[in-house]
Residue, then its C-alpha position, 0 to 999 in steps of 0.5 A: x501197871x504204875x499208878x498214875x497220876x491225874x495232876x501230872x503231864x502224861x508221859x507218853x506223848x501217844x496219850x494225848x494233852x495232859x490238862x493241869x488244873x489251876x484254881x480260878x483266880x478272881x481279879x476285878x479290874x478297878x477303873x479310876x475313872x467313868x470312862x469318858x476321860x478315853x475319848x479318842x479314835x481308835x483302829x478297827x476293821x470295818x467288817x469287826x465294827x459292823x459285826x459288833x453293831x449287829x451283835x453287841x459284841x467288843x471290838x479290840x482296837x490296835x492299841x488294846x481297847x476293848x469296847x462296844x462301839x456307840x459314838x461317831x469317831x469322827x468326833x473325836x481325836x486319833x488314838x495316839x497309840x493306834x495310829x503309831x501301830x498302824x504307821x509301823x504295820x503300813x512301813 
């Protein structure tokens, strides 16, 4: 029998996934501002903003923001970003 190594691919796809190991790598995100410079509107679906209300949870806009909805976006201009994202999907 060949020894085998833990760390390496399985070979034999009847195996199963190999899982290769990588040591966790702590970034932490700098913000340069308080967050109420990014005061816009952004995409979401209705159903993902009404589960983050009940739960507290995220949303990810169309653009990429991830936040916690609180505020009424009807105060506040459209995210230029998703409303271009948006414009492309609709076409």
């Amino acid at each position: 029998m060949a020894e085998s190594n833990p760390a390496a691919p399985a070979s034999n796809p009847d195996l199963g996934t190999a899982v290769l190991e990588r040591p966790e790598e702590k970034t932490e995100e700098q913000r340069s501002d308080t967050g109420d410079a990014d005061r816009f509107a952004h995409y979401v679906s209705r159903d993902r903003i009404m589960e983050s209300q009940i739960t507290g949870r995220p949303v990810v806009a169309l653009c990429g923001k991830v936040w916690v909805p609180k505020h009424d976006p009807s105060q506040y201009p459209i995210c230029p970003d998703c409303k271009r994202i948006y414009d492309e999907m609709m076409r």
